[in-house]
C-alpha positions as CSV (number, residue, x, y, z in Angstrom):
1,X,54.8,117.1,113.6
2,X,57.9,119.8,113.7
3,X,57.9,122.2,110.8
4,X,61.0,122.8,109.2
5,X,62.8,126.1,110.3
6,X,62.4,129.3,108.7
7,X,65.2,130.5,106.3
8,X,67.6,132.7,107.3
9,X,69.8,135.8,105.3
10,X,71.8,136.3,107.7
11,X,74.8,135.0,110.0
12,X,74.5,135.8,113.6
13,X,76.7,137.8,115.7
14,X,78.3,134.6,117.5
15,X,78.4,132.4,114.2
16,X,80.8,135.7,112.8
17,X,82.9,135.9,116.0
18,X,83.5,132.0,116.2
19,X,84.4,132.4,112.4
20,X,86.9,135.0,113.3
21,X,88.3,133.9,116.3
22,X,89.4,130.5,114.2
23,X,90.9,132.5,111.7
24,X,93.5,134.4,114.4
25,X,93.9,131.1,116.4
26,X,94.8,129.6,112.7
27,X,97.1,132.2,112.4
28,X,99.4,132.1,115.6
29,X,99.1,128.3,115.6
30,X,101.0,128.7,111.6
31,X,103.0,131.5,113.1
32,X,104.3,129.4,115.9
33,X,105.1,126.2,113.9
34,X,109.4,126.8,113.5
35,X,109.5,128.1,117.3
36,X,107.0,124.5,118.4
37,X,109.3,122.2,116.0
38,X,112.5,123.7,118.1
39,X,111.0,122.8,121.6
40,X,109.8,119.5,120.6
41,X,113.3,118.7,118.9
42,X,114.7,120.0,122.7
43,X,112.0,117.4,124.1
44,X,113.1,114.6,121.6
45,X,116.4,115.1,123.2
46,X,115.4,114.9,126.6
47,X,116.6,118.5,127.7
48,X,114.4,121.0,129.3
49,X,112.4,123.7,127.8
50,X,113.2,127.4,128.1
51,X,110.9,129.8,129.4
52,X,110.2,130.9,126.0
53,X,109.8,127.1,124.4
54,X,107.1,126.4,127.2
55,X,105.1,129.6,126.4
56,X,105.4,128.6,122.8
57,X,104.1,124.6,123.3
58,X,101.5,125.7,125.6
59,X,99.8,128.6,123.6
60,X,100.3,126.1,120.5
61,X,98.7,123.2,122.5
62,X,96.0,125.5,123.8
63,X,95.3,126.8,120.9
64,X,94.7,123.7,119.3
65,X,92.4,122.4,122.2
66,X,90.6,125.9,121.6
67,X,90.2,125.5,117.7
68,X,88.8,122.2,118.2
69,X,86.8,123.2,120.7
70,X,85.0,126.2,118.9
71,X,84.4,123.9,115.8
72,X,82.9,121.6,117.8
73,X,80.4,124.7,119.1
74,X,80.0,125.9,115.5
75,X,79.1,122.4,114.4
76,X,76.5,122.7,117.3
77,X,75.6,125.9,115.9
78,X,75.0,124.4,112.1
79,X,71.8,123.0,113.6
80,X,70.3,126.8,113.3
81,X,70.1,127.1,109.5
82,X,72.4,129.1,107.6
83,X,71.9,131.6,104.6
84,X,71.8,130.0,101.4
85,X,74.2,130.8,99.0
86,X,74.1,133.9,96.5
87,X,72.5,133.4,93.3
88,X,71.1,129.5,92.0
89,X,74.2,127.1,92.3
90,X,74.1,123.7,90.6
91,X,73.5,120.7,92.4
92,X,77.3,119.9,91.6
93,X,78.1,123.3,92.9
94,X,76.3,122.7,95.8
95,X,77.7,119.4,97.2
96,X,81.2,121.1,96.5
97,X,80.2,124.2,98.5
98,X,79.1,121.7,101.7
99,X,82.0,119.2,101.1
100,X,84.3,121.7,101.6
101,X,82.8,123.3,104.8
102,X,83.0,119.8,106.2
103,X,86.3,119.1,104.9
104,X,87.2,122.1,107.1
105,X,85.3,120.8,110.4
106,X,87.0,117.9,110.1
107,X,90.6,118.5,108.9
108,X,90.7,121.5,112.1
109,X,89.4,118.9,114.6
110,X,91.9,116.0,113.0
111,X,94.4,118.7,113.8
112,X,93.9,119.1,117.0
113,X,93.5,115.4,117.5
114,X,96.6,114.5,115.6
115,X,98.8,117.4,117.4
116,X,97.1,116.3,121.4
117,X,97.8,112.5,120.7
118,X,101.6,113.7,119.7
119,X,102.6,115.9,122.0
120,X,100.3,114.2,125.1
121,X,100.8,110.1,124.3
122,X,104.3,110.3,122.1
123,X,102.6,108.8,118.9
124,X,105.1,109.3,116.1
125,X,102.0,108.0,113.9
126,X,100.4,111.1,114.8
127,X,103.0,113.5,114.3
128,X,103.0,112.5,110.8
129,X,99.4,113.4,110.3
130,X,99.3,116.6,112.0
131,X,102.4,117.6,109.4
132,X,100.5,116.0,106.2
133,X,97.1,117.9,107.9
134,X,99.1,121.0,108.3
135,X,99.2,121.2,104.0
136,X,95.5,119.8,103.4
137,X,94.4,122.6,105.7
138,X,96.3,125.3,103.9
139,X,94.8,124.0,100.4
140,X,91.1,124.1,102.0
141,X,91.4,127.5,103.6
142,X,93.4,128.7,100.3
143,X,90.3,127.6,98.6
144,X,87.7,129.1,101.2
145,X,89.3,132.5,100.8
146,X,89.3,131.8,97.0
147,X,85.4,131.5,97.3
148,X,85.0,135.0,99.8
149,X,87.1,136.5,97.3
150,X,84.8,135.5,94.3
151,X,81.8,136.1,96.7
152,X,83.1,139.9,97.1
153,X,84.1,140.3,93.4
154,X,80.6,139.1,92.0
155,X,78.7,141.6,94.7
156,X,76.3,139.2,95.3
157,X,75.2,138.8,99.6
158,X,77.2,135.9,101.1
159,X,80.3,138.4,101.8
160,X,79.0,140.9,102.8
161,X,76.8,139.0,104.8
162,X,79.6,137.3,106.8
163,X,81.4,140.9,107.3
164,X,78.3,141.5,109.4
165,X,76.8,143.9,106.8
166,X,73.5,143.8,104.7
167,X,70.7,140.9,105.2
């Protein structure tokens, strides 16, 4: 009979990087929504893209495919226990805590999904989605910074564990 894993304090080097990577990839994929809507207005219409509006659908679309793809490796990576969180949460607290880390697996791979099956297969369905996802993911990663931000004001481990400092 397996024995269950030792706990861990600390995030590794890889689960950090991963974390940081999506948070740049999050940001040019919100930095290049105006530019995207323009190009796929221009592809609505049936005109060709300029150099500049194909650079911008295929960094967008590859950086989509490359968000989803990382979250499916950190899910992978979830197997490997993480740190527990600072101090004794409620059981309330605690189902929050993990409902929101899922919440943000899945609405950054729905993402991804929604914006492929647009912009590859022409569902207007889909479109619709990834602009209602668009706001639900803002809200959840508004709320995620909200809970580093009260992490690093109580001084308790879980930030300064995901900085890459302290055990």
């Amino acid at each position: 009979m397996s024995q269950p894993p030792e706990p861990v304090n600390f995030y590794t080097v890889l689960q950090r990087r991963l974390h940081w990577l999506v948070l740049l990839l999050l940001a040019l994929q919100y930095s290049l929504q105006v530019p995207m809507k323009a190009a796929i207005a221009t592809i609505e219409q049936e005109q060709t893209l300029s150099l500049l509006q194909f650079l911008v659908t295929t960094v967008h679309t590859w950086g989509g495919i490359s968000i989803a793809a990382i979250m499916l490796w950190r899910w992978q990576l979830r197997r490997r226990p993480v740190p527990p969180g600072a101090g004794n949460l409620s059981p309330l607290h605690e189902r929050l805590v993990r409902w929101h880390h899922v919440s943000l697996y899945v609405v950054l791979f729905l993402m991804a999904s929604t914006g492929a099956l647009y912009y590859f297969l022409e569902l207007q369905q889909a479109a619709q989605w990834h602009e209602w996802g668009k706001w639900l993911l803002l809200v959840l990663i508004g709320a995620h910074i909200a809970g580093a931000l009260s992490h690093a004001i109580r001084g308790d481990t879980v930030f300064q564990r995901m900085m890459g400092r302290g055990s």
